[in-house]
C-alpha positions, 0 to 999 in steps of 0.5 A: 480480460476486462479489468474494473478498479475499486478506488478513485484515488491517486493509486486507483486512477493510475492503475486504470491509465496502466490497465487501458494499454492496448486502447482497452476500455477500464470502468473505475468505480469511486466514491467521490462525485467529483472524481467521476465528473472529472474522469468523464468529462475532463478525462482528469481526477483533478481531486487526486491526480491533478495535472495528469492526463487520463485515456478517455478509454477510462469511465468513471462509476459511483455505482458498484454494480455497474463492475459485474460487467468485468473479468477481474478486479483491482481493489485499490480502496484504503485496507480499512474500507475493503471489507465494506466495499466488498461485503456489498458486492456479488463478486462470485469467482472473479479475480481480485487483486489487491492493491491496498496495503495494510493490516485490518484493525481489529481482526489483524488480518492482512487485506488479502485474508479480508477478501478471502473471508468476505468473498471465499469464491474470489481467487486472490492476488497482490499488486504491490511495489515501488510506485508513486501513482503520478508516475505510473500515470504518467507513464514512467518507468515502474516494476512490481510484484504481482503475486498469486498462488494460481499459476495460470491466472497469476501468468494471465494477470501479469500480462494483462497489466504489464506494459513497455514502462509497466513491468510485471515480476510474478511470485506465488508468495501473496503473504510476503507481497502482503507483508512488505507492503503493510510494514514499510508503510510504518517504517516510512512514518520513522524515517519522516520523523528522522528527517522533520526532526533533522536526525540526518542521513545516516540516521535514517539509512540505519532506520531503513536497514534496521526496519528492514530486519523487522519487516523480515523477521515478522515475515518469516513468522506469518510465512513470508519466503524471504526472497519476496521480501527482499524484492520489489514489494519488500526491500524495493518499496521500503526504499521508496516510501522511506525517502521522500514527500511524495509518499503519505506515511513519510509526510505524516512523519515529517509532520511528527517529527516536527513536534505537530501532534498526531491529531493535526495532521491527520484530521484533513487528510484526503488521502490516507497515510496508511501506516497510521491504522496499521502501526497498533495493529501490526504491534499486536500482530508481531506480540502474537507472532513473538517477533521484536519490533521496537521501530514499530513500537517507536511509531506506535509511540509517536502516534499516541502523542508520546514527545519526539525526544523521548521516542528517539532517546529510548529507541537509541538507549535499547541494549546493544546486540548482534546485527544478526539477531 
């Protein structure tokens, strides 16, 4: 199986070192010049991986259409660029696997439903997980969810990206791969707050566990098993991104936290703190569903330049409940 990969980022650069086991060759699609030119002739993305070597079985692209020449794809641009990036392409019926995580603004629907209206012949799969993308390059110990309705195709896909440091968990559950992936994007935003603003430890494993009860409670609602959310692309990657700087959205919180304005810190980002595009939407998502999600509406707070102090006293002052509930 002949993989491409849309996205020359970090993650995108990562997947294609994961995807050349086997000393097989990936062609990786990216926006920008430079990362192709770094890819090519330094076998390096020195814009957004810096420091790590690359396969040379790894051909950089800025053209879209040299892709058709592969049997799956690995769709790893920012999930508000996915319905652009493949509205622009004659992708037919092969795979795609979605690797961006989010909720579209707008339409409010999950980066999967996205693909699946602009591009309905295309079968549709869900990588997520646990993963810092310099250490999936670099070949570090990783497990995560691949998940995927079809049978045959979700074992072929598993296998074909699964490597001794790689380990592939296979689900028929794309919803809940989607969800937990979209969600703990906004809670790391929280737990950066917890630690720019110096709340402390205890602080924030109350916010991981209480933030965990939301993303289960949206997921159960749009149809989400609860074992997938329990598992490495709900609860695992939670863990992750909620506890350190190498994840964007925590950074963003850290900076929030700080008392630095939402304007600020977002105004050169390269990269892309997810969380930020997904928090309104998935506030509006969760009002439809009828689910409470008062984390996500502290997080919407914040991002609409609303004092620290404020958000956490009102959060802190909510009425007292079971745990349960």
């Amino acid at each position: 199986m002949k993989i491409g990969v849309i996205g020359g980022g970090a993650w995108g650069t990562a997947l294609a070192q994961v995807a050349t086991r086997g000393d097989r060759p990936v062609l990786l699609w990216a926006r920008e010049s430079e990362v192709v030119e770094s890819v090519n002739l330094a076998h390096e993305n020195s814009l957004f991986l810096p420091g790590v070597p690359l396969s040379p079985q790894i051909h950089a692209t800025g053209d879209l259409a040299e892709l058709s020449g592969a049997d799956a794809l690995l769709v790893v641009a920012p999930a508000q660029h996915v319905r652009a990036v493949l509205s622009g392409m004659n992708i037919g019926n092969k795979p795609l696997v979605l690797c961006a995580k989010g909720i579209e603004t707008g339409s409010k629907l999950l980066v999967g439903e996205v693909a699946h209206e602009v591009q309905p012949a295309a079968p549709i799969a869900v990588l997520s997980g646990p993963t810092f993308a310099h250490e999936v390059a670099k070949g570090l110990p990783t497990a995560v969810t691949l998940a995927c309705e079809d049978d045959a195709l979700r074992t072929a896909l598993a296998e074909r990206l699964a490597g001794p440091a790689f380990r592939t968990y296979a689900s028929s559950d794309v919803i809940g791969a989607e969800i937990g992936g979209a969600v703990k994007n906004v809670l790391a935003i929280a737990c950066g707050v917890v630690e720019g603003a110096g709340l402390g430890l205890n602080a924030r494993a109350a916010l991981i566990a209480r933030g965990f009860a939301e993303m289960t409670r949206f997921g159960l609602a749009r149809g989400a098993l609860a074992e997938t959310l329990t598992g490495l692309s709900g609860l695992g990657d939670l863990v992750l991104t909620c506890s350190s700087t190498n994840s964007r959205n925590f950074s963003l919180g850290v900076g929030l936290g700080q008392g630095r304005s939402p304007a600020e810190l977002m105004a050169d980002r390269r990269t892309v703190a997810e969380g930020a595009h997904t928090a309104p939407v998935l506030r509006e998502a969760a009002k439809d569903a009828g689910v409470d999600m008062p984390v996500c509406e502290a997080v919407c707070a914040l991002l609409d330049g609303k004092p620290v102090s404020a958000v956490i006293e009102a959060l802190l002052s909510r009425p007292l409940r079971e745990e349960a509930r």
